[in-house]
N, C-alpha and C positions, 0 to 999 in steps of 0.2 A: 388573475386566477380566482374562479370561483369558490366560496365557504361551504365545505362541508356541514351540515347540520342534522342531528337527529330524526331518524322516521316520523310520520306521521303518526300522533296516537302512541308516541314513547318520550318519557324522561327523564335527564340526567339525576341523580343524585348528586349535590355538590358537596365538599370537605364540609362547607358552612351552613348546611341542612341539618341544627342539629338538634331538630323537634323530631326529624325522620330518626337519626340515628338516637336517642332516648328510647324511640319508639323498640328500636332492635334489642337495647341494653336489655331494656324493661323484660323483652318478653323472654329473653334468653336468662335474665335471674329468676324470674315467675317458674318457667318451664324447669328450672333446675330441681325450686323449692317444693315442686309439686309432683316428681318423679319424674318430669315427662323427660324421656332423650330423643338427640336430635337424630333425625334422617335424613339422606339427599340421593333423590332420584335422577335420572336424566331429564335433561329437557326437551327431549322428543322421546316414542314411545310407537310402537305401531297399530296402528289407527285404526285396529279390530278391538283393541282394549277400550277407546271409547265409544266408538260405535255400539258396544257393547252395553258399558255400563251407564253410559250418557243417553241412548237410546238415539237408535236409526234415525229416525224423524222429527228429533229435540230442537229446538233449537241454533243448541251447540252445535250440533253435529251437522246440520241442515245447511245453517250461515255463517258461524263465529268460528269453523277448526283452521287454523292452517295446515293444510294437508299438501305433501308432496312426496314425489318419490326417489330414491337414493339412485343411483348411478348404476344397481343389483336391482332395480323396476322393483324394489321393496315402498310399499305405501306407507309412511311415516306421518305423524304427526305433533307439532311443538305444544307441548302442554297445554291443555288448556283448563285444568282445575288439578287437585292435589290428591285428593281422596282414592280415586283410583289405579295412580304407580306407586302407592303406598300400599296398598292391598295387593296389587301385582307382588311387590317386591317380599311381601310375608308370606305369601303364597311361593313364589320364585325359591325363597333361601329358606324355607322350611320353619319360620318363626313360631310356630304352632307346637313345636320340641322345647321352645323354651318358656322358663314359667310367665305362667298370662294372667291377666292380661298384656300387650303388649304397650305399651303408654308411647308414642312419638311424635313426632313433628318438625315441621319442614316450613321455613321462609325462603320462598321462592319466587320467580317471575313465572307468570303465567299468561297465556295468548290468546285472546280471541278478537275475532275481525270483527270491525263495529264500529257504529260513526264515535268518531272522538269527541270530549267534553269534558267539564270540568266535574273533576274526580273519576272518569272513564279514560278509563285507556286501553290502548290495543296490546301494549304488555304492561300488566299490571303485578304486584308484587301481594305475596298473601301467605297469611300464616294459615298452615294446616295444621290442625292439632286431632289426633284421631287415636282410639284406643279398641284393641283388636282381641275380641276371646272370652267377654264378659257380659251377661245381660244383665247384672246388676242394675237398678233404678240406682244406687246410690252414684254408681261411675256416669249415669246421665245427670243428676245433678251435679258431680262435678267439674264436665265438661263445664256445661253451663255456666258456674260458679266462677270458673277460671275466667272467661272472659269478663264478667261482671266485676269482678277481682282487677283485672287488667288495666277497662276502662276507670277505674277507682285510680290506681297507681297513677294513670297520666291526666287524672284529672277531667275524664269527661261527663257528668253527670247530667245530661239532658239522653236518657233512651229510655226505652220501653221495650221490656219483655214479650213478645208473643208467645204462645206456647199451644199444643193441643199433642193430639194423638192419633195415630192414622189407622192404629190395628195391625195386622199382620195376618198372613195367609188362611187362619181361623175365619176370622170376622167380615175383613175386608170384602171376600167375595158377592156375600148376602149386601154387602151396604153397595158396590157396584152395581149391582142390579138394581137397588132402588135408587139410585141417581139414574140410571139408565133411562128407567119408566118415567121417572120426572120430565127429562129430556125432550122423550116421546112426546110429553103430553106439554111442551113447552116449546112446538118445531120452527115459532118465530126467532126464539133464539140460537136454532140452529141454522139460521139465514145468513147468522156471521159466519165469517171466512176464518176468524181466527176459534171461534166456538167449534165451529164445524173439524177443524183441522184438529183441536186438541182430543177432540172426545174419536176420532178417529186413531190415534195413535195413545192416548194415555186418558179416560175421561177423568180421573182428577186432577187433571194439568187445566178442565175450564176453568177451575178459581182462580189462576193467573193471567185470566184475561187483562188485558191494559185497559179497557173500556170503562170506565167510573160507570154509565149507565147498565151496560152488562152486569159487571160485579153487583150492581146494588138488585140487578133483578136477582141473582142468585143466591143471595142472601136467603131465598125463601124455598131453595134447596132441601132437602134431605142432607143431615150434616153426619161425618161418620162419628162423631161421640156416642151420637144415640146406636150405633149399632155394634160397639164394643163388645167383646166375649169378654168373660169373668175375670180371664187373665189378665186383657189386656187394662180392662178397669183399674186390677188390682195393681200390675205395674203401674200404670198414669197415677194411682190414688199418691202410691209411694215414691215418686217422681217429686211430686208438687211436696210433699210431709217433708221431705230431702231442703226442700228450696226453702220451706218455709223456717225449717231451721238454720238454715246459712243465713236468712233476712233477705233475699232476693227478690223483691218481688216481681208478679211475672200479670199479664191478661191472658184470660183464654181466649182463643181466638179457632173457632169451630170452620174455617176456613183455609186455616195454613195449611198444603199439602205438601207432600213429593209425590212425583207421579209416578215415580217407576215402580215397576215390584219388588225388588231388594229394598227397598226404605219402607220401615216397619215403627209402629210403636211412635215414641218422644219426637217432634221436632217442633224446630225454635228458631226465632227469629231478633236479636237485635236491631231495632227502630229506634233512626234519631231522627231529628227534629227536621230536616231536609223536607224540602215539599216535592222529591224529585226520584229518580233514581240512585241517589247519593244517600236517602234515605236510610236503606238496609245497610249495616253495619257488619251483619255476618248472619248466614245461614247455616245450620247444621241440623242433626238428627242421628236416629237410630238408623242402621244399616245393617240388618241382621242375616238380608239375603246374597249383601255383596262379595263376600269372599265366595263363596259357591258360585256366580255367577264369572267370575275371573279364574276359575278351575280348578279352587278349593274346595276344602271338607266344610259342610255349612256350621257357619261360626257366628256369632253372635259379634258386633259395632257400632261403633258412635262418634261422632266426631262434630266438624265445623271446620268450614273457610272463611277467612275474614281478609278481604282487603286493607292495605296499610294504607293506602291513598285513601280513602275516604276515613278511614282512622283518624289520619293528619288532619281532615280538614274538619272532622269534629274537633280536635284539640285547640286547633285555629279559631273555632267560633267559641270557643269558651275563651280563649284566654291565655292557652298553655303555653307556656315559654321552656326552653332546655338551653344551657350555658355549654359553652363549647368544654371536654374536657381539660383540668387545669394541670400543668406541668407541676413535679417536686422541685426540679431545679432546674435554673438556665446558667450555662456559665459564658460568660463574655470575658475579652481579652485586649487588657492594656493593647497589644501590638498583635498583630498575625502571627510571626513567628512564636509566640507562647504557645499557639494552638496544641500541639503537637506531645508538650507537657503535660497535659489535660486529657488528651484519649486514652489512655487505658484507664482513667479514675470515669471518665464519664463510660465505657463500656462496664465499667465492675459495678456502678452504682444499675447500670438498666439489669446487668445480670443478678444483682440484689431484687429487685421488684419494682426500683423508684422511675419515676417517668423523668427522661431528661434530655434538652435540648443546647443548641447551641448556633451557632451563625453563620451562615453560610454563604452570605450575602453582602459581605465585605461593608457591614455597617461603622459607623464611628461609633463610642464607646455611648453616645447621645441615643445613638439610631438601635444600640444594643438592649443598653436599659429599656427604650418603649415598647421593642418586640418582645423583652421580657414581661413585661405590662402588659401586652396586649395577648400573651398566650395563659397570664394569668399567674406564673411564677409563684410559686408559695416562698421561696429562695432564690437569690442572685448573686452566684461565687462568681467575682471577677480578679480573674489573675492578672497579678501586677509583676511591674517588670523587676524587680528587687527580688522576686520571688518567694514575697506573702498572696494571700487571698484573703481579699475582702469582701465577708458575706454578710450580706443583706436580706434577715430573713424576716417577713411582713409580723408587722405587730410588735418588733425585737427591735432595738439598739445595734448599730451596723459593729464589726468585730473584726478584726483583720488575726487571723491566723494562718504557722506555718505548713500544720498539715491537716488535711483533710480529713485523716481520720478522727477527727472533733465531729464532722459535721453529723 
């Protein structure tokens, strides 16, 4: 009989992955300490929402959606980033009624079709952390900050800040026309297929060319910094004054774009040390046009996705280590038939708050003791058959008492 085995391009999390699961503890005490609360969207969504906000000709949308249609010839599609059925869903349930900003966030799987690799996958898992109703500079530094904060917590200290600013429906326009004229007067490098195609659907999506030779001719671009309006100056100035008092430091990088039109103003880029597409650590920015483009009142956003697999595998090159969590108590039993003495004290101690375990695996009293070692046992009450217990708790002199209410 043949073995079943995981899709292509997906995998398992195991009980003893527990650099991934640190990873979850971390971000779920960070997001607490910082206001954020959690959200959870579906894992498919109908496939005008990203057509939409992903843009027709992106990409995503082009090659990476899983798109199918339901059984009701309804066109669906399995996630494929976070930002978007988070805005759906504030927009959906009226979040705009309550006080704002909205602060949330979702660790999720997400989808897209794509050669598999290491730290690539076709469902991959990604924290979205997105704040909805605020153009405050200070809430874009603290997007920011959170994750720089984050990678501190798990110990990753090899990245680099990108950072710039894109302008917004004021400025932008005047700076698209003068990269336009550039273009024009540049039509060898519109002889690429991939030049070609970007500036026909998004022209600030050419800085993402893959081409190192490209990129570096465009370097000599018209950059939108220089065509900022006063506002948007002024935000950027107080952006960076934000960061520089958290101690973050960040590069300008007069090339970073998004290409669509709802992404306005701040965006930023986490760079680690990868020479590859493993590289980027997490992408976000301002998105001030995107609730109005998913059928909102226009509202002011910011956010960032960050993959946990390439997370992990930053942690991995440094060093990082996470110890499985450690049991309060384990109790083992002279004989089997004790067992039975011991379940409602071991049910009242978990409804207490204490972590505790016990045997289930018809171990010897030998084989009891090392599973308690090897789960970490801070304590080892072993019922004996006389009907004392003898516990054994690390650091302490072993004690045999009759009732448990001692412990």
């Amino acid at each position: 009989m043949s073995k079943f085995q995981a899709p292509r391009g997906t995998h398992d999390v195991l009980p003893r992955d527990h650099l991934w699961w640190r990873v979850l503890r971390t971000i779920e005490e960070q997001c607490a300490q910082y206001g954020w609360s959690r959200i959870s969207t579906p894992g498919f969504e109908e496939t005008g929402l990203f057509e939409r906000t992903s843009g027709e000709a992106s990409d995503v949308v082009h090659k990476e959606m899983y798109t199918f249609e339901d059984r009701s010839n309804r066109s669906l599609t399995l996630r494929p980033e976070g930002t978007a059925p988070i805005v759906r869903a504030y927009v959906e349930h009226g979040l705009a009624q309550e006080p704002l900003p909205i602060k949330a966030y979702t660790v999720a799987p997400m989808y897209r079709y794509g050669r598999p690799g290491r730290g690539r996958y076709r469902e991959h898992w990604q924290l979205s952390l997105e704040a909805i109703g605020s153009a405050d500079p200070a809430l874009d530094a603290e997007v920011i900050q959170f994750y720089a904060e984050l990678l501190r917590r798990l110990g990753v200290t090899e990245w680099t800040l990108m950072l710039n600013s894109i302008g917004d429906s004021n400025c932008r326009p005047q700076y698209v026309a003068r990269l336009n004229e550039w273009l024009d007067a540049h039509p060898e490098l519109l002889e690429d297929e991939e030049v070609a195609h970007k500036r026909s659907t998004s022209v600030l999506q050419v800085f993402d060319v893959k081409n190192e030779q490209l990129r570096k001719a465009l370097d000599l671009a018209p950059k939108i910094g220089d065509s900022l309006c006063d506002a948007c100056r002024e935000h950027f100035s107080a952006v960076k004054a934000y960061l520089d008092l958290y101690g973050v430091p960040y590069v300008l990088d007069p090339a970073l774009v998004r290409g669509l039109d709802y992404y306005t103003r701040t965006t930023f880029e986490f760079v680690g040390p990868e020479e590859n597409v493993n590289s980027s650590l997490v992408g976000g920015g301002r998105y001030d046009g995107l609730v109005e483009a998913v059928g909102g009142q226009p509202t002011p956003g910011i956010g960032f996705g960050a993959g946990l697999e390439r997370l992990s595998l930053a942690m991995e090159r440094e060093g990082a280590t996470a110890e499985a969590p450690r049991l309060d108590v384990f109790v083992a039993f002279e004989e089997p038939e004790l067992r039975g003495r011991l379940l409602p004290q071991i049910a009242k101690w978990r409804a207490e708050g204490r972590a505790v375990d016990t045997d289930y695996a018809g171990r010897s009293m030998k084989g009891q003791l090392t599973q308690a070692q090897r789960l970490g046992a801070e304590t080892v009450v072993v019922a004996r058959a006389d009907g004392t217990y003898e516990v054994r708790r690390r650091g302490e002199d072993d004690r045999v008492v009759s009732d448990l209410g001692q412990l």
